[in-house]
N, CA, C and O atoms as a Tinker XYZ file with bonds, in Angstrom:
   520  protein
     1  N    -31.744000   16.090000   30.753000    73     2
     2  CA   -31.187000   14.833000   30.327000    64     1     3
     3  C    -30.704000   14.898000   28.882000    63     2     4     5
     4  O    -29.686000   14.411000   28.391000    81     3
     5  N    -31.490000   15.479000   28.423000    73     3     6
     6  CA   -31.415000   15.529000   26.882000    64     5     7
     7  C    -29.644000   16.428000   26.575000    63     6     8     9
     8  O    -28.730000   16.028000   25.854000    81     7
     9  N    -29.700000   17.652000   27.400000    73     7    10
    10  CA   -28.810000   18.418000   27.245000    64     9    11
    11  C    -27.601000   18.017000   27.842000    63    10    12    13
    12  O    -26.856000   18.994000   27.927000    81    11
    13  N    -26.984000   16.771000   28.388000    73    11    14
    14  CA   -26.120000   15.960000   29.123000    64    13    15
    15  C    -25.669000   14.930000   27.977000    63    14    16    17
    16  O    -24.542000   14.482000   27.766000    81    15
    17  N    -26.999000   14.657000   27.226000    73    15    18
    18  CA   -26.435000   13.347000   26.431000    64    17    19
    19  C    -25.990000   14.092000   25.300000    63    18    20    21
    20  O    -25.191000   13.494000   24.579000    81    19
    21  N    -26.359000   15.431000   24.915000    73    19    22
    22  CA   -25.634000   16.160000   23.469000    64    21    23
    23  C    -23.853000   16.674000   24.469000    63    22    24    25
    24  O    -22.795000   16.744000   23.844000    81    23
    25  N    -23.912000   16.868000   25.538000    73    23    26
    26  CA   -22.596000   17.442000   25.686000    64    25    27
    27  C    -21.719000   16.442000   25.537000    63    26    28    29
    28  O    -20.636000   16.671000   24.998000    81    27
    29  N    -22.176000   14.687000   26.169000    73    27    30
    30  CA   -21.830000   13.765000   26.357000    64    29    31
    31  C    -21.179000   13.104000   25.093000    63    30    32    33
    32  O    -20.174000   12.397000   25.016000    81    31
    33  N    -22.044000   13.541000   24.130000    73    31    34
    34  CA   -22.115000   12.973000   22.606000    64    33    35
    35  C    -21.202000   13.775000   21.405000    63    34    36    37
    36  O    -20.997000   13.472000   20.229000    81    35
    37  N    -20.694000   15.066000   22.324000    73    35    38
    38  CA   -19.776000   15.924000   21.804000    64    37    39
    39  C    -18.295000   15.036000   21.834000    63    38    40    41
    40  O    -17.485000   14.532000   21.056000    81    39
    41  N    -18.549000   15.221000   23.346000    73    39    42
    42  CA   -17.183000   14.688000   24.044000    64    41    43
    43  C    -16.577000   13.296000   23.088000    63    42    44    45
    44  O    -15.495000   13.149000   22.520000    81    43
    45  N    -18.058000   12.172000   23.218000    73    43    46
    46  CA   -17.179000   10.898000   22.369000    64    45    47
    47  C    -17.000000   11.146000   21.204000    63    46    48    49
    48  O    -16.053000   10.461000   20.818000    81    47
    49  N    -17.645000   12.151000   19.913000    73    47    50
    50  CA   -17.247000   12.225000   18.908000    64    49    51
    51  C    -16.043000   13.155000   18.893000    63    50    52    53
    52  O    -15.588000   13.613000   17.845000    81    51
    53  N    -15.721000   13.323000   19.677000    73    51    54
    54  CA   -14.411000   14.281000   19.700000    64    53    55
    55  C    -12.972000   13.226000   19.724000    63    54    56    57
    56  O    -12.076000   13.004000   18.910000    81    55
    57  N    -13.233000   12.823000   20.855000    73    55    58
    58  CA   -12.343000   11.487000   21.219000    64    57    59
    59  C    -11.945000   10.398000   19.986000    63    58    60    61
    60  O    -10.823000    9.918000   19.821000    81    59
    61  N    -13.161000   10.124000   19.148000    73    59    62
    62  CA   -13.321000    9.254000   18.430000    64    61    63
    63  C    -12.461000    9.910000   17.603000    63    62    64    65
    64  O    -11.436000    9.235000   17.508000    81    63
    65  N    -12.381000   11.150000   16.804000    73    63    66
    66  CA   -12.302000   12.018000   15.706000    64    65    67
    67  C    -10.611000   11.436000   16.189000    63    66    68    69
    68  O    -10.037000   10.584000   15.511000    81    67
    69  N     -9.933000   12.094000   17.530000    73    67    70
    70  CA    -8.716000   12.263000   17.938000    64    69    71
    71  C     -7.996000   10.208000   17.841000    63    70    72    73
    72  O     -6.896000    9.735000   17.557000    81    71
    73  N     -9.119000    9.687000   18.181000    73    71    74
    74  CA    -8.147000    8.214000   18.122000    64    73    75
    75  C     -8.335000    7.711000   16.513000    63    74    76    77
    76  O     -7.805000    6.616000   16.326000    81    75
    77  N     -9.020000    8.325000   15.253000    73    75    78
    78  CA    -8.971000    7.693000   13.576000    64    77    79
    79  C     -8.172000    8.540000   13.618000    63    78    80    81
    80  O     -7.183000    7.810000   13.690000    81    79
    81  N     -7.630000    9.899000   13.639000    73    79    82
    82  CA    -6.493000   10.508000   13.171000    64    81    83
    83  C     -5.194000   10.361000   13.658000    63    82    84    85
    84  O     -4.304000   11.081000   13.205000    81    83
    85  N     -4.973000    9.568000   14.476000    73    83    86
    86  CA    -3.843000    9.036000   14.511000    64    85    87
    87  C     -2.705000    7.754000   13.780000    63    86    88    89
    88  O     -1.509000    7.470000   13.721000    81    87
    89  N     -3.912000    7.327000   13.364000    73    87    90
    90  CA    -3.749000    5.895000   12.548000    64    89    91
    91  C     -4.353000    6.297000   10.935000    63    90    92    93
    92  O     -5.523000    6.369000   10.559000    81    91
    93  N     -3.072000    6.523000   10.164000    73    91    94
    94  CA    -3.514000    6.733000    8.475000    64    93    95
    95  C     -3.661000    5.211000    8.172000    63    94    96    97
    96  O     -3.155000    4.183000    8.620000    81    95
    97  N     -4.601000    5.531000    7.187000    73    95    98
    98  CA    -4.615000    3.947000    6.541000    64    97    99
    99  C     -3.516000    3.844000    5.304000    63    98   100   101
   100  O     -2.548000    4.603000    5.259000    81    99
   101  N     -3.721000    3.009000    4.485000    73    99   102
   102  CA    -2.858000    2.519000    3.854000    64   101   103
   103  C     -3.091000    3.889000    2.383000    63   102   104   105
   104  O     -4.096000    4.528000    2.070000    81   103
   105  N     -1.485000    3.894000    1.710000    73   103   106
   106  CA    -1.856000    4.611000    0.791000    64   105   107
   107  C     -2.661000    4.148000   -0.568000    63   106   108   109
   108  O     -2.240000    3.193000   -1.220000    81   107
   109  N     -3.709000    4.791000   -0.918000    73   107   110
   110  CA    -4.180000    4.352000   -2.059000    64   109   111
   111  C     -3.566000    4.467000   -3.515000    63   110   112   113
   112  O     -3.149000    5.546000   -3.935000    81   111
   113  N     -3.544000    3.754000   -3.974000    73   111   114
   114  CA    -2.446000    3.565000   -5.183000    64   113   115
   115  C     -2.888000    2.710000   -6.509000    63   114   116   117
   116  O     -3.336000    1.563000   -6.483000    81   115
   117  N     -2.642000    3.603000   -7.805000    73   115   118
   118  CA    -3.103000    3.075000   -9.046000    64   117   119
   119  C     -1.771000    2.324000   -9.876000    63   118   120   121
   120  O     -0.753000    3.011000   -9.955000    81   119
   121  N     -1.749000    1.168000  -10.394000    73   119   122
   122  CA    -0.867000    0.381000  -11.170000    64   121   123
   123  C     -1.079000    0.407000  -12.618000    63   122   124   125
   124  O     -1.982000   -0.235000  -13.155000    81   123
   125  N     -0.352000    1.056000  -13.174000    73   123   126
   126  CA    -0.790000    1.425000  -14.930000    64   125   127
   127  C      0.458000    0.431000  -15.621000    63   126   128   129
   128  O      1.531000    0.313000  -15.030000    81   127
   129  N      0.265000   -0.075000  -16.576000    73   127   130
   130  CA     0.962000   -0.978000  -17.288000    64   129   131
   131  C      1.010000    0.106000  -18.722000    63   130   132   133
   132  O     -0.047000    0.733000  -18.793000    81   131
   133  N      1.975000    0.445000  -19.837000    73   131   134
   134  CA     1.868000    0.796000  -20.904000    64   133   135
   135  C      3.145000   -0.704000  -21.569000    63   134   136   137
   136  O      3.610000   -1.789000  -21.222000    81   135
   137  N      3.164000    0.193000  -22.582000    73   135   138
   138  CA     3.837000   -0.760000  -23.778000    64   137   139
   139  C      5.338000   -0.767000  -22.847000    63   138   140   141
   140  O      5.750000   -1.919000  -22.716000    81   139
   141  N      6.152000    0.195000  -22.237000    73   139   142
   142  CA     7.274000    0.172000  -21.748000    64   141   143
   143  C      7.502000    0.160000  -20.166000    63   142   144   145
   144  O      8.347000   -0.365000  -19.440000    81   143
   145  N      6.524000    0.864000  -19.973000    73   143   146
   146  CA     6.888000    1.305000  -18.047000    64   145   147
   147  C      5.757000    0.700000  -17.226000    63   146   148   149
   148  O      4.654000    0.548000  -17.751000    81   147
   149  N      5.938000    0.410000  -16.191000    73   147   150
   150  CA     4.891000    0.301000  -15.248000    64   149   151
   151  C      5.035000    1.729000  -14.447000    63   150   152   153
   152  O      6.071000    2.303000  -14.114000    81   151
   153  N      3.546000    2.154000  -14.226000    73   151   154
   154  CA     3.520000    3.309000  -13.313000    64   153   155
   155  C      2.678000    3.587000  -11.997000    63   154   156   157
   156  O      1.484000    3.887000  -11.974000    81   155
   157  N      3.467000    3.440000  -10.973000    73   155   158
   158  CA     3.002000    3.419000   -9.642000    64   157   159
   159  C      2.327000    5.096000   -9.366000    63   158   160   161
   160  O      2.997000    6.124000   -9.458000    81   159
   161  N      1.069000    5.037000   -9.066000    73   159   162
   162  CA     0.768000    6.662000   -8.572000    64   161   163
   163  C     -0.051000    6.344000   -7.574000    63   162   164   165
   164  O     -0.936000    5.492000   -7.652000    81   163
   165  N      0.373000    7.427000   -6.000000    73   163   166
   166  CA    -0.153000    7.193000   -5.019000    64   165   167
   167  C     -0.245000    8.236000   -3.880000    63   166   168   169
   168  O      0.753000    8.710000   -3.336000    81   167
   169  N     -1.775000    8.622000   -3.498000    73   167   170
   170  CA    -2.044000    9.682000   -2.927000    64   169   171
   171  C     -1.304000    9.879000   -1.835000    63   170   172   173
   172  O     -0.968000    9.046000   -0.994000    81   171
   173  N     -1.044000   11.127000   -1.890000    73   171   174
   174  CA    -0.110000   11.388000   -0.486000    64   173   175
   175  C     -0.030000   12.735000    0.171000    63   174   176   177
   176  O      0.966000   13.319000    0.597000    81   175
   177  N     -1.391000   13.136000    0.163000    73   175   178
   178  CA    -1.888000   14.629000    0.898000    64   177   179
   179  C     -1.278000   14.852000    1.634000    63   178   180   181
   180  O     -0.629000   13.972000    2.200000    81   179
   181  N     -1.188000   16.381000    2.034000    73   179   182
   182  CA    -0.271000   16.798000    3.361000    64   181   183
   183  C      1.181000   16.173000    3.742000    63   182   184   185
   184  O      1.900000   16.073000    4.736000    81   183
   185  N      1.189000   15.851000    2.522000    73   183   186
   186  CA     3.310000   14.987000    3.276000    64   185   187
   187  C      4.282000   16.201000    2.426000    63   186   188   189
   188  O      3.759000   16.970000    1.619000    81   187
   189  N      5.568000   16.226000    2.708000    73   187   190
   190  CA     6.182000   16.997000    2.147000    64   189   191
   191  C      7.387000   15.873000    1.353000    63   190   192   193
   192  O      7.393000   14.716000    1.773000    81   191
   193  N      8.242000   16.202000    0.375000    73   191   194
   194  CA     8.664000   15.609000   -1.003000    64   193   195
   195  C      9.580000   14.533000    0.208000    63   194   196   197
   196  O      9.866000   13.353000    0.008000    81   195
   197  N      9.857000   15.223000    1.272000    73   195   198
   198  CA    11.079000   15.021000    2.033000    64   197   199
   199  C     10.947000   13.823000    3.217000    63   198   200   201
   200  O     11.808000   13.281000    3.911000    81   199
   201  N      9.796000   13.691000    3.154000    73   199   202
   202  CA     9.046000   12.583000    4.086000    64   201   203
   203  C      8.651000   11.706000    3.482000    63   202   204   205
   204  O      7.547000   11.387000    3.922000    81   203
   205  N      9.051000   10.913000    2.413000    73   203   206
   206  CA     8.471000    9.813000    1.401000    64   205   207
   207  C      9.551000    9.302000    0.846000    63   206   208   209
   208  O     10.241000    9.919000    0.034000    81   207
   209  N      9.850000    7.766000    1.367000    73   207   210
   210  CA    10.596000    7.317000    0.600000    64   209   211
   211  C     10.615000    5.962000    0.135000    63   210   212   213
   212  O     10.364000    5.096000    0.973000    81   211
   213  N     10.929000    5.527000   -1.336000    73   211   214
   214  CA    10.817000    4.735000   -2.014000    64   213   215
   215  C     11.950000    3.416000   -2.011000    63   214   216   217
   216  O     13.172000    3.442000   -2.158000    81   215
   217  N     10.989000    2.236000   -1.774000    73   215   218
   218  CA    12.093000    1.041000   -1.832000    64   217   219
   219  C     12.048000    0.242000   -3.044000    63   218   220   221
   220  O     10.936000   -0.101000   -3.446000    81   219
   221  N     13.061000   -0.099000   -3.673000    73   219   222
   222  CA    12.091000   -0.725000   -4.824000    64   221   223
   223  C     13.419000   -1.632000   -5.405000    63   222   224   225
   224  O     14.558000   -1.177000   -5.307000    81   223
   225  N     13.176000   -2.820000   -5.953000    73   223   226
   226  CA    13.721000   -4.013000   -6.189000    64   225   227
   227  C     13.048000   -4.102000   -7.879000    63   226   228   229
   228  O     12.184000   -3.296000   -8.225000    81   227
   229  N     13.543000   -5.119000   -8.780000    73   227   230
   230  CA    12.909000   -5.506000   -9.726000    64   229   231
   231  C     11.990000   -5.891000   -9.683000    63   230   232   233
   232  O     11.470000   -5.987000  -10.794000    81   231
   233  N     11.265000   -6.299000   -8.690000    73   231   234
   234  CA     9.890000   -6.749000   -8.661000    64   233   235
   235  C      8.806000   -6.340000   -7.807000    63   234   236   237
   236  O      7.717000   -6.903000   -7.693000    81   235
   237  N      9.192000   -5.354000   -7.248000    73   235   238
   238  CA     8.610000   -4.699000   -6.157000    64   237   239
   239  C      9.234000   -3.334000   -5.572000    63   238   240   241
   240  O     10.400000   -2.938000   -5.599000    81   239
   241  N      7.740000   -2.576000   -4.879000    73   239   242
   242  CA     8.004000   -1.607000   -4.751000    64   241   243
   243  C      7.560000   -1.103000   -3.099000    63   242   244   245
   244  O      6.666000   -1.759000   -2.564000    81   243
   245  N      7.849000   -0.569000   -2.736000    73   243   246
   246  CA     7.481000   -0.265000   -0.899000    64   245   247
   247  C      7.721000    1.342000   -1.336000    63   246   248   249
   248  O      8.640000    1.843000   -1.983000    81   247
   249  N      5.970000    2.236000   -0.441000    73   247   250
   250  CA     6.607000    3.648000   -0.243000    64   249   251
   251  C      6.070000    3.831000    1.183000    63   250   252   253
   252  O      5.081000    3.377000    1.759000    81   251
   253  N      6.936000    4.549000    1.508000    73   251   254
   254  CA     6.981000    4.896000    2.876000    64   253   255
   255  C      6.747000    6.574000    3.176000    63   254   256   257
   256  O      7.456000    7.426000    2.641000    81   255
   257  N      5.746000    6.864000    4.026000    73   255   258
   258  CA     5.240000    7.813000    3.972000    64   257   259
   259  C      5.046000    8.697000    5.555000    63   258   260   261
   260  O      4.091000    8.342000    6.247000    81   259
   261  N      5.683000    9.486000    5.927000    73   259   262
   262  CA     5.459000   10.590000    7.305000    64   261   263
   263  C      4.546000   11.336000    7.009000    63   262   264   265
   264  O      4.398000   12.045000    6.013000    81   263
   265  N      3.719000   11.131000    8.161000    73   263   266
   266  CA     2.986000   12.637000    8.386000    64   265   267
   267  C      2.976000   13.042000    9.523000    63   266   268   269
   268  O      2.514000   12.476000   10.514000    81   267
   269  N      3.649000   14.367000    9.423000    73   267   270
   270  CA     3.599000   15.467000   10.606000    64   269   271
   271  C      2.277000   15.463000   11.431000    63   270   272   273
   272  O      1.130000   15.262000   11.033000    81   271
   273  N      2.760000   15.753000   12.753000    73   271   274
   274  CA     1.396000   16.295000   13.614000    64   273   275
   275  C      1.332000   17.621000   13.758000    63   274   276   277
   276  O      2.414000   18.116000   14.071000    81   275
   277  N      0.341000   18.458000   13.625000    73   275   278
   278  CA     0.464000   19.553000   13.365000    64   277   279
   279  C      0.316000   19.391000   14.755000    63   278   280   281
   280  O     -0.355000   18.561000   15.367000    81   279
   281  N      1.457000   20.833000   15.411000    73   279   282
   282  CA     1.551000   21.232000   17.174000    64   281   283
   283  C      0.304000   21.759000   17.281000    63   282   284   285
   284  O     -0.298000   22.387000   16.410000    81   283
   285  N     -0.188000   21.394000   18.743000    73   283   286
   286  CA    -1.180000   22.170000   18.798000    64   285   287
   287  C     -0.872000   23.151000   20.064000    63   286   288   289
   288  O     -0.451000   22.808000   21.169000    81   287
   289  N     -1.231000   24.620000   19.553000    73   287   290
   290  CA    -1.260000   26.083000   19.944000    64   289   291
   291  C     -1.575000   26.050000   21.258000    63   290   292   293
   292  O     -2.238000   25.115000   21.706000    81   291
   293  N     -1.313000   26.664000   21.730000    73   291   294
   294  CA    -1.799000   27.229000   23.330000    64   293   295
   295  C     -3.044000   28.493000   23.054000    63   294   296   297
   296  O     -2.917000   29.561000   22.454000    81   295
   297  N     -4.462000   27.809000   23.854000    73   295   298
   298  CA    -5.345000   28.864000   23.338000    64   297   299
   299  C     -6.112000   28.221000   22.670000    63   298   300   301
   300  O     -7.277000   28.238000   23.069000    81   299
   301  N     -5.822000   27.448000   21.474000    73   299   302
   302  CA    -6.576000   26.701000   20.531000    64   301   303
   303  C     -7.763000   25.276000   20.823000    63   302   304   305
   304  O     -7.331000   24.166000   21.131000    81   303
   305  N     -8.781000   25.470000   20.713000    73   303   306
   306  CA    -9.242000   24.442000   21.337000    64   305   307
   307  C     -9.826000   23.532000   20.139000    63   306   308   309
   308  O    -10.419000   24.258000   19.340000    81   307
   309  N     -9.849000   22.063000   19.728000    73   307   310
   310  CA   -10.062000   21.775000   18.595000    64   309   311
   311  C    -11.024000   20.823000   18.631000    63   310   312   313
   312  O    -10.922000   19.685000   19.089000    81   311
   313  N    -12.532000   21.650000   17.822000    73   311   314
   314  CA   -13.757000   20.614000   18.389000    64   313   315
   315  C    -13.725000   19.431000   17.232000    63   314   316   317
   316  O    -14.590000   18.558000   17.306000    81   315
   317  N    -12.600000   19.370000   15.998000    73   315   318
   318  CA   -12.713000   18.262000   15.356000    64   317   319
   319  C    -11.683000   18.091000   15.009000    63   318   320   321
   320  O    -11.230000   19.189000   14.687000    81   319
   321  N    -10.457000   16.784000   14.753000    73   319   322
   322  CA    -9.446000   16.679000   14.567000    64   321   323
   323  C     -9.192000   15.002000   13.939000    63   322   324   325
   324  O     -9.029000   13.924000   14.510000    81   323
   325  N     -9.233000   15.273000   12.978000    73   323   326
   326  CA    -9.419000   14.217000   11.938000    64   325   327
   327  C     -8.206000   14.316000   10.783000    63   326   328   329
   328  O     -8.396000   13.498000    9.883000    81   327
   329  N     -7.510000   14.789000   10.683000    73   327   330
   330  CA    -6.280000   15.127000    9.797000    64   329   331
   331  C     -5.214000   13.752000   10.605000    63   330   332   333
   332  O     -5.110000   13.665000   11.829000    81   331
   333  N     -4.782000   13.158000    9.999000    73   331   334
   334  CA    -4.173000   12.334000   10.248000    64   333   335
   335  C     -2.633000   12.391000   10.217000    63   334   336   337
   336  O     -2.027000   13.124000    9.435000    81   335
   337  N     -1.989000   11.519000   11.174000    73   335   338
   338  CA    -0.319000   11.635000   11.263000    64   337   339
   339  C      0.145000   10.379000   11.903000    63   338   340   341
   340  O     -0.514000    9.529000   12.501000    81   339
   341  N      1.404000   10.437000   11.655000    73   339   342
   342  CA     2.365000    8.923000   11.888000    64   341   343
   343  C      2.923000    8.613000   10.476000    63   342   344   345
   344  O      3.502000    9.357000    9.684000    81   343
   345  N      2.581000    7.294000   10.385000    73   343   346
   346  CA     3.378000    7.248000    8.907000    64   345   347
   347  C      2.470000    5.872000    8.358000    63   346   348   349
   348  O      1.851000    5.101000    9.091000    81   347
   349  N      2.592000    5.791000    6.671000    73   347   350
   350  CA     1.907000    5.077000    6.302000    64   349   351
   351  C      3.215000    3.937000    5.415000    63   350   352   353
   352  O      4.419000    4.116000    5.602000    81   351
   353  N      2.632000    2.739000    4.415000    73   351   354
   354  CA     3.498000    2.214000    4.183000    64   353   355
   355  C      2.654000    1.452000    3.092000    63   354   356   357
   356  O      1.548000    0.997000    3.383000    81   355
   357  N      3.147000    1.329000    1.937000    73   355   358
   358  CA     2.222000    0.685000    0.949000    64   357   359
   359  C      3.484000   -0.311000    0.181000    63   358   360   361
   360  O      4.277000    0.327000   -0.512000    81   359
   361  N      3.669000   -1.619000    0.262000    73   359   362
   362  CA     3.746000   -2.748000   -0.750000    64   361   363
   363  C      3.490000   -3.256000   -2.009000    63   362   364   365
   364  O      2.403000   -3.770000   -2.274000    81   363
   365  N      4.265000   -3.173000   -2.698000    73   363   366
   366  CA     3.010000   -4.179000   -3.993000    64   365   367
   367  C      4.214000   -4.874000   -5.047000    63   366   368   369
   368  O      5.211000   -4.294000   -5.479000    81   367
   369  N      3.893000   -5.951000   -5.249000    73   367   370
   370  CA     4.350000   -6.449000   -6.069000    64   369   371
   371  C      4.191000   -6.393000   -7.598000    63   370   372   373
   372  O      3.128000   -6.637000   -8.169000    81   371
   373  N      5.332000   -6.053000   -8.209000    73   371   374
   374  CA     4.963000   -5.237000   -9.389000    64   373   375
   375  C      4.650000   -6.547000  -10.870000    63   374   376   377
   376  O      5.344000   -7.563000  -10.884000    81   375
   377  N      3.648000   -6.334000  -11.903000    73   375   378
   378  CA     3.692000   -7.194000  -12.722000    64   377   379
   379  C      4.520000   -8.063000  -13.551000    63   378   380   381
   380  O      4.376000   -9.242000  -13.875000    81   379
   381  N      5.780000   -6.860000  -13.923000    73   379   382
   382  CA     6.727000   -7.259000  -14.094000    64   381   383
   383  C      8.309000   -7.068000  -13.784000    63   382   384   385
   384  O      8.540000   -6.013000  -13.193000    81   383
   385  N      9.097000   -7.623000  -13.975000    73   383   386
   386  CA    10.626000   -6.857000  -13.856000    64   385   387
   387  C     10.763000   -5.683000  -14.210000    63   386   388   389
   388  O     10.070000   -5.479000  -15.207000    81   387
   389  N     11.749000   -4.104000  -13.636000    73   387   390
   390  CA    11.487000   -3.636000  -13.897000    64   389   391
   391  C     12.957000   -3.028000  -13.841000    63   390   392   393
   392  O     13.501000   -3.353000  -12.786000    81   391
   393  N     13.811000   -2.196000  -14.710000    73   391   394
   394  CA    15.015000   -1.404000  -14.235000    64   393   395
   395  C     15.207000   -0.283000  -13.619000    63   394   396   397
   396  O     15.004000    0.812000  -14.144000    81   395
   397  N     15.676000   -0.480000  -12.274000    73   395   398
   398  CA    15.513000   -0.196000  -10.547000    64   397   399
   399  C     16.159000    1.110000  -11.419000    63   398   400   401
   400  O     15.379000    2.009000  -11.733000    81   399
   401  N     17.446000    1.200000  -11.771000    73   399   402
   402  CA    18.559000    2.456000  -11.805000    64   401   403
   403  C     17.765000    3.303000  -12.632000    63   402   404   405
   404  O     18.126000    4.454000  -12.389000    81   403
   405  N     16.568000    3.301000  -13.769000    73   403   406
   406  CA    16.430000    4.214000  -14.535000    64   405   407
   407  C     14.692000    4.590000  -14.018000    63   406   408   409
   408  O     14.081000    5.451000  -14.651000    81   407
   409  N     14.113000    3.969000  -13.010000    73   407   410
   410  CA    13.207000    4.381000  -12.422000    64   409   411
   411  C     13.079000    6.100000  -12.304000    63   410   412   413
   412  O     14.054000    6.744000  -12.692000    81   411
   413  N     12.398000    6.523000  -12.001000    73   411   414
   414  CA    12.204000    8.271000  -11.798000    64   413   415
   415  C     10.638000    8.370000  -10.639000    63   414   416   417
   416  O      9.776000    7.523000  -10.405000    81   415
   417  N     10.805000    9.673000  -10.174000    73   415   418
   418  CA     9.652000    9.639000   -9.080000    64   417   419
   419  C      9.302000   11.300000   -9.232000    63   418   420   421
   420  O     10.262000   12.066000   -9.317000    81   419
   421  N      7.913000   11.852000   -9.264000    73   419   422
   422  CA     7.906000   13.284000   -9.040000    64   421   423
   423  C      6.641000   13.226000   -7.773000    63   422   424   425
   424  O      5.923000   12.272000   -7.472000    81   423
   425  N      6.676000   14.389000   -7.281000    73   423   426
   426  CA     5.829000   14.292000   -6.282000    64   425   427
   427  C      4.777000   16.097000   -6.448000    63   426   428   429
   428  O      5.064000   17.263000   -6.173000    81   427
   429  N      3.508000   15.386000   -7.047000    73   427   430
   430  CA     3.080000   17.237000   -7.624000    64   429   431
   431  C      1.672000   16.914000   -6.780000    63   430   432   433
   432  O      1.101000   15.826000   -6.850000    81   431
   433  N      1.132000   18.222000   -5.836000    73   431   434
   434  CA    -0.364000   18.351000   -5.422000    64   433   435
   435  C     -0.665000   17.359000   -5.047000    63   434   436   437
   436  O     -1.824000   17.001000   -5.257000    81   435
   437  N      0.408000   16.330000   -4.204000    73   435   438
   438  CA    -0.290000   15.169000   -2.943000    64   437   439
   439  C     -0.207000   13.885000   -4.039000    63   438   440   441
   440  O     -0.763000   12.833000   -3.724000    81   439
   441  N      0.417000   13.981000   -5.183000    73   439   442
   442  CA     0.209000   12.907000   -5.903000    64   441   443
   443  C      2.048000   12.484000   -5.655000    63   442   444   445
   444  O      2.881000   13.324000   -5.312000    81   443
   445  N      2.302000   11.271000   -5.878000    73   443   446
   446  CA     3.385000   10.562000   -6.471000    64   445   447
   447  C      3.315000    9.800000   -7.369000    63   446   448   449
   448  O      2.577000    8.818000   -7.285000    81   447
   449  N      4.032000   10.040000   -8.416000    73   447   450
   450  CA     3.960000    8.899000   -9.611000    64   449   451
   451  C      5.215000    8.870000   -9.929000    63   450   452   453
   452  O      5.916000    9.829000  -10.250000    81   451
   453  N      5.651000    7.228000   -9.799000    73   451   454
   454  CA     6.944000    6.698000  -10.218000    64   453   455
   455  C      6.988000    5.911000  -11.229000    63   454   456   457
   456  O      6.177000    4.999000  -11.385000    81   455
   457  N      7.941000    6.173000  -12.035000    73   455   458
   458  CA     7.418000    5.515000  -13.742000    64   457   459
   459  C      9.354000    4.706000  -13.779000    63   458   460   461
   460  O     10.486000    5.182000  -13.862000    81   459
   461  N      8.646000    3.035000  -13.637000    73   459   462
   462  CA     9.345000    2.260000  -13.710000    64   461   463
   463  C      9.578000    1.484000  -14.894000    63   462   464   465
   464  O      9.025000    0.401000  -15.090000    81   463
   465  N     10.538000    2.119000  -15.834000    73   463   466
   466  CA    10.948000    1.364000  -17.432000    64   465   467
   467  C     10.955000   -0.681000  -17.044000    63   466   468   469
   468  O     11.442000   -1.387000  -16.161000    81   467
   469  N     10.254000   -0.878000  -18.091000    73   467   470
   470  CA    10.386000   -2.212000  -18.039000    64   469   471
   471  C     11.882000   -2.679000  -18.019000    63   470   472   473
   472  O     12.826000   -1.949000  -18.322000    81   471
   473  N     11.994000   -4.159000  -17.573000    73   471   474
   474  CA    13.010000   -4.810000  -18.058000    64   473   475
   475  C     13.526000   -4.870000  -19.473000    63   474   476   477
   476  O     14.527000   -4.397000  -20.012000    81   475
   477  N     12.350000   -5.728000  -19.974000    73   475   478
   478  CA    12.632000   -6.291000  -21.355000    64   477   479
   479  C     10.984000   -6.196000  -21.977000    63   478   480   481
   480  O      9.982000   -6.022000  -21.283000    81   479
   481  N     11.011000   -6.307000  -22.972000    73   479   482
   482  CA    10.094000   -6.234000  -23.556000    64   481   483
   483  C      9.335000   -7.678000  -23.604000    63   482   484   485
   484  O      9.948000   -8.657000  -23.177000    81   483
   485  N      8.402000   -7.786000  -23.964000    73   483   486
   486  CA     7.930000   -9.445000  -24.016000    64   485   487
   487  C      7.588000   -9.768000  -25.568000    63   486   488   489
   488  O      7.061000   -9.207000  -26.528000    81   487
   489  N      8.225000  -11.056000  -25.233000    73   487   490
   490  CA     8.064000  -11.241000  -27.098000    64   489   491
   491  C      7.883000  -12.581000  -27.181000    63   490   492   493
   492  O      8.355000  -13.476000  -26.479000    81   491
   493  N      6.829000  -12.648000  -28.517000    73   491   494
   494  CA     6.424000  -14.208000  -28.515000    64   493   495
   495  C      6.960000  -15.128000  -29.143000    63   494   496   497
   496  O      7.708000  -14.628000  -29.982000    81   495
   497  N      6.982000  -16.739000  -29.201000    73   495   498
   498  CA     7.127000  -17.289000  -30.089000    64   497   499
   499  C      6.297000  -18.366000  -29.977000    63   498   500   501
   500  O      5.829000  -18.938000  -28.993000    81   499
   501  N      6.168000  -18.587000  -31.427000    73   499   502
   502  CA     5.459000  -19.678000  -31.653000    64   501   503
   503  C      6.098000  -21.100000  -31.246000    63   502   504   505
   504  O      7.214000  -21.129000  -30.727000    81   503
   505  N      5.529000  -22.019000  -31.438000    73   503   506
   506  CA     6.375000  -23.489000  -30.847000    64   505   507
   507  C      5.897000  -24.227000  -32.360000    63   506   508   509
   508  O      4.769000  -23.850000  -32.676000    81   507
   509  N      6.420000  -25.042000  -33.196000    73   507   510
   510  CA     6.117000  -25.787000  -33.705000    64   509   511
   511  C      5.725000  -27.308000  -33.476000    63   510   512   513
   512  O      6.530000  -28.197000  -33.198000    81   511
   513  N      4.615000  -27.433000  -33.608000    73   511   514
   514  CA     4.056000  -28.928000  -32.906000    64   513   515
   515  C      4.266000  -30.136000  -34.119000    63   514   516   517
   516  O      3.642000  -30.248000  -35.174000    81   515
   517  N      5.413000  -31.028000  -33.561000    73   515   518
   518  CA     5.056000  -32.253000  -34.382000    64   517   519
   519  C      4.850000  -33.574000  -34.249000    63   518   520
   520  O      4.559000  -34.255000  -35.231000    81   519
């Protein structure tokens, strides 16, 4: 009995492994503010430069992300399969305006970071109260 419920218990963690790797979750992504740029950086393991692409408006940004399924071999039998594929898609509305045309994007070791020059700078004024 015992040796039925470990083969048994193979089988659903196998299954299980095969139905989370089909479905990536969302990309995780850091929002950095400096004195001039806002900078979007967002993990993106296993994708290639060529499968990622960026939507982006003055106030927002969308990246869009493929991942390959790796074929599987004839012969190969795979007791865990957790690497994920399809495509992912991340949103965000950015803090501030930002100029779309002088934006830039590099894509190094699964990272993307897109460094979006501000609009304008922000500047204060006082109000005189009388």
């Amino acid at each position: 009995m015992i040796g039925t419920f470990r083969e048994r218990g193979g089988d659903f963690e196998k299954a299980l492994s095969e139905y989370t790797a089909s479905a990536p979750s969302k990309l995780a992504t850091d929002v950095i503010e400096t004195d001039g740029n806002i900078i979007v950086k967002a993990d993106i393991p296993g994708v290639k430069k060529e499968d990622i692409v960026i939507d982006l408006t003055d106030d927002s940004i969308e990246i869009f992300a493929k991942f390959e399924e790796e074929t599987e071999e004839e012969g190969k039998n795979f007791i865990k399969k957790e690497r994920r594929y399809g495509e992912a898609r991340r949103s965000l509305i950015l803090p501030e305006a930002v100029k779309v045309k002088e934006a830039s994007a590099k894509f190094d070791n699964g990272v993307l970071t897109v460094t979006l020059p501000k609009l304008e700078e922000k500047k204060r004024f006082q109000v005189k109260v009388d």
